[in-house]
N, C-alpha and C positions, 0 to 999 in steps of 0.2 A: 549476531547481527544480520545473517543472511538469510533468518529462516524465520518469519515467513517474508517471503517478496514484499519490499516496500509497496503499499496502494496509493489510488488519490487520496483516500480518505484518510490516512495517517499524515498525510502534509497536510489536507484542510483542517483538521481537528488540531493539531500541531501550531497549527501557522495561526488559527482562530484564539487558543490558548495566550500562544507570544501579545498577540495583538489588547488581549485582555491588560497583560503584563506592561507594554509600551504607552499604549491610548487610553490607559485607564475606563477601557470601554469595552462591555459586551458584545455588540454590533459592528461588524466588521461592516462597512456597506450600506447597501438600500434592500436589499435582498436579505426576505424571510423566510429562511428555509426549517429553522429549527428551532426550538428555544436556550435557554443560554448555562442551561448547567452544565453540560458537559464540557465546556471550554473555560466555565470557572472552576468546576473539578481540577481538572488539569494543569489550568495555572496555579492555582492553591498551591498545587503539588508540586508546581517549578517552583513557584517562590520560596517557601519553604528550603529547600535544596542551595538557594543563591541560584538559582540560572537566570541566564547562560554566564554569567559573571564567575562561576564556581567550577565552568568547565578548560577556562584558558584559552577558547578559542581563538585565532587568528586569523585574517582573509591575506597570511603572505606566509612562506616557508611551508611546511607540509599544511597545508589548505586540505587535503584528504581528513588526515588523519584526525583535523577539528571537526568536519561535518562527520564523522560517524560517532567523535565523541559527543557532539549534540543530539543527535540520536539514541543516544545511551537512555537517560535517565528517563524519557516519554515510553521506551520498549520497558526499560525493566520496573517502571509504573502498571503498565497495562502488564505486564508477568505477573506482578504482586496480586493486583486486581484476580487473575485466574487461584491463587491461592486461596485468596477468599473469599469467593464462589465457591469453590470443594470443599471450606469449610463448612459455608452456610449449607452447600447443599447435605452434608450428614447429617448436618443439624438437626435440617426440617425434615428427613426423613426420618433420620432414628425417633426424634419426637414422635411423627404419624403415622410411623409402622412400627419397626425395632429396627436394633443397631445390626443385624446382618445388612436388611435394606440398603440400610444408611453407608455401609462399607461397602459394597457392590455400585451403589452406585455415586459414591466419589471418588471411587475409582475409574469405573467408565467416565465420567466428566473429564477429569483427569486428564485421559492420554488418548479420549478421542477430541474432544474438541479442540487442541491444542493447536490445530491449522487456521481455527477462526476468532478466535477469542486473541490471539498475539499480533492481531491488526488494530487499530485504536480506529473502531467504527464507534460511532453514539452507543450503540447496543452492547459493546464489550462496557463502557463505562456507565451502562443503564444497569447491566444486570445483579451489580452485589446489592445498587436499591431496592430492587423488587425482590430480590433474596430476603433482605433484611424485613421488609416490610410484611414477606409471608410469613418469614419466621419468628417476629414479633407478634401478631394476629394467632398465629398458631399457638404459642406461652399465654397468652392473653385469656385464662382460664375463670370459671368462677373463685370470688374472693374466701378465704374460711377466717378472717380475721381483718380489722379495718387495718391492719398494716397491708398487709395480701395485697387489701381493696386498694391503697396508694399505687401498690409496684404496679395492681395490673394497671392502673390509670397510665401511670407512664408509660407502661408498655403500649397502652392504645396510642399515645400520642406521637411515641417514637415509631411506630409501627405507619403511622398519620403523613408525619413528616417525608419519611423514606418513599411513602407512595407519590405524596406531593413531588419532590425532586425528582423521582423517577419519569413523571410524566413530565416537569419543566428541564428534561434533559431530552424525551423524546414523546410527542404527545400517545404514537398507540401505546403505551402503557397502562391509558385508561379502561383498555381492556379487561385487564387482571383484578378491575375492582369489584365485579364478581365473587371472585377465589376469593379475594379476602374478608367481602358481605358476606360468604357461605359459613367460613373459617369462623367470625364472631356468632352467626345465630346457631350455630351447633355446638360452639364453648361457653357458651354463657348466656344465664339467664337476663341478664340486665343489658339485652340487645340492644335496644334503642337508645342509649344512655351512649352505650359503647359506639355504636354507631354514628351519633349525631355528636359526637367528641372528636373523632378518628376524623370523618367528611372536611372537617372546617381547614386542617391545613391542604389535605388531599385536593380541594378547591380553588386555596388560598395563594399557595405558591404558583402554581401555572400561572395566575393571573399577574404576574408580575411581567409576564414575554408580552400581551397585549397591552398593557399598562404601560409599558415601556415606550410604546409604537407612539400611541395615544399622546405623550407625555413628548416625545419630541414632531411631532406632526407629520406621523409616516404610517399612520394607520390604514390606507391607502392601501402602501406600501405590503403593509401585514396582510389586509385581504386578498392581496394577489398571490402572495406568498402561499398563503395556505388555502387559497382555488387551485395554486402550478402544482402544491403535491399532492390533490387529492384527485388530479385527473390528469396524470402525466402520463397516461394510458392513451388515454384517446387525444387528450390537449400535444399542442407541435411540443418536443423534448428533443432539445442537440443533442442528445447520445440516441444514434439509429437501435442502440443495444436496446436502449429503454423499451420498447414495444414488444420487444419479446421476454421483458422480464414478470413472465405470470409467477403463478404461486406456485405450480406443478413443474414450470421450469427450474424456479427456482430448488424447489425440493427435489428433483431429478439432479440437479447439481453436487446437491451438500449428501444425499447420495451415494455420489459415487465419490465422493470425499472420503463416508463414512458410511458405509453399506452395512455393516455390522450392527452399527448404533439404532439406523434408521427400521431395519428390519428388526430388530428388539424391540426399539424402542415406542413404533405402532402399534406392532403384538401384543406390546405390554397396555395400549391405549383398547386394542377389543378387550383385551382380558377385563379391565380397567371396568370397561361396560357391561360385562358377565355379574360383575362381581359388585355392580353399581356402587364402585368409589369415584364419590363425584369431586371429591377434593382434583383429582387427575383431570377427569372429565371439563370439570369448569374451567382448571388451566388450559387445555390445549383446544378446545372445541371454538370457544367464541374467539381466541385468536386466530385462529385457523379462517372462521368465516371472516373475519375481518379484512385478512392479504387477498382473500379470494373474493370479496365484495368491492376493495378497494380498488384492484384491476392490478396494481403492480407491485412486484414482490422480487427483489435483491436476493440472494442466498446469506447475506446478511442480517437479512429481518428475519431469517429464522433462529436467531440467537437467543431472545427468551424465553424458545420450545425447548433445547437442549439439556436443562436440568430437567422438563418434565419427562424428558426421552431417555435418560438416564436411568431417575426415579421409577418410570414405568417398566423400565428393563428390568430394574433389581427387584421389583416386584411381581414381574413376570417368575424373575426364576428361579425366586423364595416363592410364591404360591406355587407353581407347578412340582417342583422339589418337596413341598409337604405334602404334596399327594401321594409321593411314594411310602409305601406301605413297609420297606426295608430302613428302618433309622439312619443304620451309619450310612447306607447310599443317600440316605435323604439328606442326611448334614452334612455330607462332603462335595457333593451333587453341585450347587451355586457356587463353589470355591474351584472344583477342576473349569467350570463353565467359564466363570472370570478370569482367572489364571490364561486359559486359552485365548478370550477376547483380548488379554493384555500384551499377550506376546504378539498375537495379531498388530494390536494398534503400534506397537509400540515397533514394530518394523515396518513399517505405514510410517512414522513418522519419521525413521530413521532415515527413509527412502527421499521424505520430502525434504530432508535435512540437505542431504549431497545434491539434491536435482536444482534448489534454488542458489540465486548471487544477487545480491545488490549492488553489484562494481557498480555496473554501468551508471545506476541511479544514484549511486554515492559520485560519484565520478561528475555526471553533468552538473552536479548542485556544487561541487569543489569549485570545476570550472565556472560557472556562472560567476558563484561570491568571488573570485579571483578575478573574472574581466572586471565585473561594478565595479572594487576596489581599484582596481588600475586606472578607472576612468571616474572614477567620481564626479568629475565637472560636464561630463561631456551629455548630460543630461537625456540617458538613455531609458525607455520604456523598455519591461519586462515585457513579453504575454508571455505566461507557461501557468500552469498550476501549482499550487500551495508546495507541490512534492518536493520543487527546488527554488520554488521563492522564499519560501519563509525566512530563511538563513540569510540570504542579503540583506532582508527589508526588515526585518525584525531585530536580528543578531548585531549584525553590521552598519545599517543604514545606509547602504549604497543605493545606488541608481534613483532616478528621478519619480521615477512614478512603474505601479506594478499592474497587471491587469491579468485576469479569468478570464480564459475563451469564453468560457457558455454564461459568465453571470455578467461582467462587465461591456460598455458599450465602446467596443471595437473599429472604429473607421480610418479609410486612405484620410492621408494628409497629410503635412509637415511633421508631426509629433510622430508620427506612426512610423516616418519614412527613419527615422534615428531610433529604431528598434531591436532587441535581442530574444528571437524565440526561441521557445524548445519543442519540439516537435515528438511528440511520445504518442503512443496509441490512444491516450486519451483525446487529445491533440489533433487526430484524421480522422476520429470518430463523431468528433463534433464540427468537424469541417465537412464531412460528407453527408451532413443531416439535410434534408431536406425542407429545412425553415430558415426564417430569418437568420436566425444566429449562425447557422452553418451558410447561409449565402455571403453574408455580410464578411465572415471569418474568409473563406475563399475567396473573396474579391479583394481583401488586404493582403494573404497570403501570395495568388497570384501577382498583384501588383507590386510587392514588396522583391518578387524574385526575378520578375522581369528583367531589372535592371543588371541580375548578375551581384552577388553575396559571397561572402567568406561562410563556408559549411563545416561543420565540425560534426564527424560520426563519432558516437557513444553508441555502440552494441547497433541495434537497430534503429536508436533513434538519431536525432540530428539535432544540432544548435544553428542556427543563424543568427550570425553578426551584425552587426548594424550597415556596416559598407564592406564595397566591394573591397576590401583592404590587400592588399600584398603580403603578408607576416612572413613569407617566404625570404624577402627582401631586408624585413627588418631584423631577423633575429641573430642577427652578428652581434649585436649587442647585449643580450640577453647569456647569461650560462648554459649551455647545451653542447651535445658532441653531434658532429657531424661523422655522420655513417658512410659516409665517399670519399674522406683526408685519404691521403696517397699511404697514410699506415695501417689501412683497413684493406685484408684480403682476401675476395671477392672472388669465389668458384663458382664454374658452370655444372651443375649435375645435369648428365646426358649430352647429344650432341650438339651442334650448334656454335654459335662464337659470342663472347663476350669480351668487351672492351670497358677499360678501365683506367681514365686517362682527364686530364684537365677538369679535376671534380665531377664528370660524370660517367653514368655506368649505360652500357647499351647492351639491349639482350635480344641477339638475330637470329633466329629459325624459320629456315625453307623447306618447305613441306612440299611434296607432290600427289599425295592421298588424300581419303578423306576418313583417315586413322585417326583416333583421337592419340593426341600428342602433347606431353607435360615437360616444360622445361624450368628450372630453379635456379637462380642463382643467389649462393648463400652467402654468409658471414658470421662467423661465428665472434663473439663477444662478449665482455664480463663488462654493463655498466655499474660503475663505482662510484660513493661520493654522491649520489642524486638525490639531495635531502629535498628539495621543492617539489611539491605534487599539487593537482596530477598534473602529469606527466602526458604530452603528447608527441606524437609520430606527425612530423611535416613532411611532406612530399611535394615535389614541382616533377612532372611526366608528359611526355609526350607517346601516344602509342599512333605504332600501323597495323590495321587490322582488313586485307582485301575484300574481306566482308560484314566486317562491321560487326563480325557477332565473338572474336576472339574474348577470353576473360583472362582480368588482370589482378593479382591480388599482392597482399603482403603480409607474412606471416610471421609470428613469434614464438619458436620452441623452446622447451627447455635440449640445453645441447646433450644432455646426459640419458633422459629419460623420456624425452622428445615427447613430453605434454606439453599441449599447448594452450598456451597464455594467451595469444590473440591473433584475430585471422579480419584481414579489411578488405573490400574488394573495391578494384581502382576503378569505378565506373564510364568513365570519358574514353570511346574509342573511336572519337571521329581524327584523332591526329592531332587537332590542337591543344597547346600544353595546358596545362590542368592542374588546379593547388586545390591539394586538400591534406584536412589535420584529422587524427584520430586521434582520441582518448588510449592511452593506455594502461594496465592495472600497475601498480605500484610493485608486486609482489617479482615485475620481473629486476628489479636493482638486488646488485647482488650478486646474483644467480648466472652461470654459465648458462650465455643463450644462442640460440642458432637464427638469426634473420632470413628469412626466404622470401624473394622477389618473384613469383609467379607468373608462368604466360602459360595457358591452355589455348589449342585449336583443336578443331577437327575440319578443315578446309585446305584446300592446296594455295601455295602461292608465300608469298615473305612476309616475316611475321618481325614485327621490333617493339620493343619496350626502352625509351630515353630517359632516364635517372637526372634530372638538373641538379635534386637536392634531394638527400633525406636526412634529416634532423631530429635528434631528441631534444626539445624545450617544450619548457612550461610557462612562459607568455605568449599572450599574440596583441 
């Protein structure tokens, strides 16, 4: 579940799904960004399953451990999905080469795309339609018998369909219609036949997203939609990223993702035009101009280049291999070559396996559906994106009303001021855009914190609360251990003095240098019994800092192996006392741990950290 990093676009495709499921509705919105298969794929696929009904989830007791099990079945859907892509793609190779090809290169698919294809973008759930639809067209041979002549009928139409949906899941698809025109006038003599049988659903289905618009009076609506994504290049776009997202960026990206792939897999694209197989050619060329005529280009949208980067690799180094004049080197030749790309990729992947976590993002969506639930009445608006809305509003039905920075319309006011954000990188990126939406976002944001808010850090990012509330105050009644009870024994490493008395802890060091100097005071402890997550670190602090630039942190080891679980930094060093909550991972109950209270200087003069409260609870 950690690998790959949760994105935006697995909560919107996720949360678009749900929405299918609850609204008995395609359209989430007034905003037409896409057409609607890929979110009916999807839910098909929940429903079938019974979700979320089928996963037991909860918004009370471990609140963690249901949001990753709702995560479950959308991951190991889009897993399946990559299985059957490296089927399709042997398929259509061994068909239009031979079966080495075909084994080389689904194997590369395989264990190099495996960083992009396990994100639920439109283009992971586009690509086993435009597999199926090539490799339909590709069997789609002359008939030798009028039974023949049936199947291949079918096949045109099933071949039809597959195109159809592929584009009513994301419209460049219609690029590939091409490949597949080329595929029927060089299989078969009864081109036009085939041809003008196959077009009508290819046609048919798309026209159901416009049809749609039309049909409830938002056609409007659809012509903006699909002006914003065909010039979000130059047109204003809240993500400031958007402008630099060309097609060279984008493939300098995926890259350096997959250097191995990409450098085969163009080699294999000259060879390709050596050797004038246009089958290759007409895949990658006219999509190619298209990201590049388009203006903007995702490293996502190169997702239905990847089987031809594949296939052109494995025919790169089956044709260069039969050139060798020595047999047994020439048939063994593509097998050491593969062999080596696999242990390559396959430590590549190993690498991306340990360097990613989704705590923090499992974590702020636990937290969230756990505050709505608590408050149900209290008739709070969401802003954050799909990544940890979905689950309240979908799953659970809490909170009042949900809203999208960059789609939904955002203003100060009464509704706004009884708000819960999430604050993610996607989050500052569309608040520092230089348009409407990121003005509008910043002038709610600023307005909203003027007043002073209860903050909650997850990793980097942050939660804000509705009001400036105390939960410092409240959580006597809530189940939690207090880390300052007079039974908890609190040492200073290094010099210095530490006091330990009427529930709080004070940490005094005087300095005379300008030596950087590190003092800790620790607690070593086994939390037990902490069945409710997540789980959060409250603190109330006062610090003295002679110049303001002291840092203050709080840290959680393992006490044995001194890995460390989680590291916060107390940001407030003007003196006045200061509450803040962090997130922390579940994985420390249990577990012998070692608490460290942090003060660095490197400045002369007295240095203190005041302790009011530290507490482990999971309400606020």
């Amino acid at each position: 579940m950690d690998f790959p990093p949760l994105k935006y676009e697995d909560g919107t495709y996720v949360g678009r799904a749900m929405h299918v499921l609850v609204a008995q509705n395609p359209q989430e919105g007034k905003f037409y960004d896409h057409p609607y298969f890929g979110q009916l794929f999807l839910a098909g696929i929940l429903w079938l399953t019974g979700y979320p009904d089928s996963m037991h989830a909860s918004a009370e007791g471990d609140v963690l451990k249901s949001v990753e099990q709702l995560w479950l079945i959308p991951k190991i859907f889009i897993g399946t999905l990559g299985i059957v892509d490296t089927f399709l793609i042997y398929k259509i190779s061994e068909r239009r080469y031979c079966t080495k090809v075909g084994f080389i290169a689904s194997i590369l698919f395989a264990i190099m795309s495996i960083s992009l294809l396990r994100t639920i973008f439109l283009e992971s759930l586009q690509l086993p339609l435009l597999l199926s639809s090539i490799f339909f067209a590709l069997t789609a041979k002359d008939p030798k018998t009028k039974d023949h002549e049936k199947k291949n009928l079918s096949k045109v139409v099933i071949s039809g369909i597959f195109m159809g949906l592929a584009i009513f899941t994301k419209i460049p698809a219609f690029i590939m219609i091409p490949l597949v025109v080329f595929l029927f006038l060089t299989n078969n003599n009864k081109k036009l036949k085939m041809l003008s049988i196959w077009i009508i659903p290819v046609v048919l289905i798309p026209l159901i997203w416009p049809m749609y618009a039309i049909s409830h009076a938002q056609f409007d609506q659809w012509l903006n939609g699909i002006y914003w994504q065909t010039h979000r290049q130059s047109a204003g776009t809240p993500l400031e990223a958007d402008r630099e997202m060309t097609l060279a960026n984008s493939i300098a990206k995926d890259f350096l993702k997959m250097p191995l792939l990409f450098a085969l897999g163009f080699s294999g694209l000259v060879f390709a035009a050596l050797k004038k197989d246009f089958f290759l050619l007409l895949w990658g060329i006219p999509f190619l101009g298209f990201l590049y005529f388009i203006g903007f280009s995702s490293e996502f949208h190169i997702i239905p280049l990847l089987p031809l980067l594949c296939i052109s690799s494995a025919r790169l180094i089956v044709g260069l291999s039969d050139m060798i004049t020595h047999r047994k080197l020439g048939d063994a030749l593509p097998f050491f070559i593969i062999s080596a790309v696999a242990i390559f990729g396959l430590i590549s992947v190993m690498m991306q396996l340990t360097a990613h976590s989704n705590d923090d993002k499992f974590g702020a969506a636990a937290f969230v559906t756990r505050y709505l639930n608590d408050n149900k009445d209290s008739n709070i608006t969401m802003i954050a994106n799909h990544l940890y809305s979905w689950i309240p509003k979908y799953v659970f039905q809490s909170g009042e009303d949900f809203r999208i920075p960059e789609i939904d319309p955002i203003e100060t006011g009464p509704k706004i001021n009884k708000s819960l954000f999430v604050v993610d990188n996607t989050f500052k990126s569309i608040m520092s855009g230089n348009d409407e939406i990121g003005e509008r976002l910043r002038n709610v944001y600023n307005t909203y914190t003027k007043n002073g808010t209860t903050t909650v850090d997850v990793g980097p990012n942050k939660i804000l609360l509705p009001e400036a509330q105390s939960p410092y105050n409240r959580t006597t009644q809530y189940n939690g251990t207090n880390l300052l009870s007079s039974e908890n024994n609190w040492t200073l490493k290094g010099s210095g003095q530490l006091s330990h008395a009427d529930g709080s802890l004070k940490i005094l060091v005087k300095t005379n240098g300008t030596d950087k100097v590190s003092r800790n005071a620790i607690l070593r402890a086994q939390l037990n019994y902490l069945t409710e997550t997540p789980l959060l670190l409250s603190l109330s602090y006062t610090s003295k800092s002679p110049e303001g630039n002291d840092s203050f942190s709080v840290e959680i080891k393992d006490a044995d192996s001194q890995k460390r679980y989680f590291k916060g930094l107390l940001m407030d060093t003007s003196g006045n006392e200061t509450n803040q909550l962090f997130i922390l991972p579940s994985e420390i109950v249990g577990k012998p741990t070692e608490f460290r209270i942090g003060l660095t200087t490197n400045t002369p003069g007295e240095h203190a950290l005041t302790l009011k409260s530290v507490r482990i609870i999971y309400k606020v």
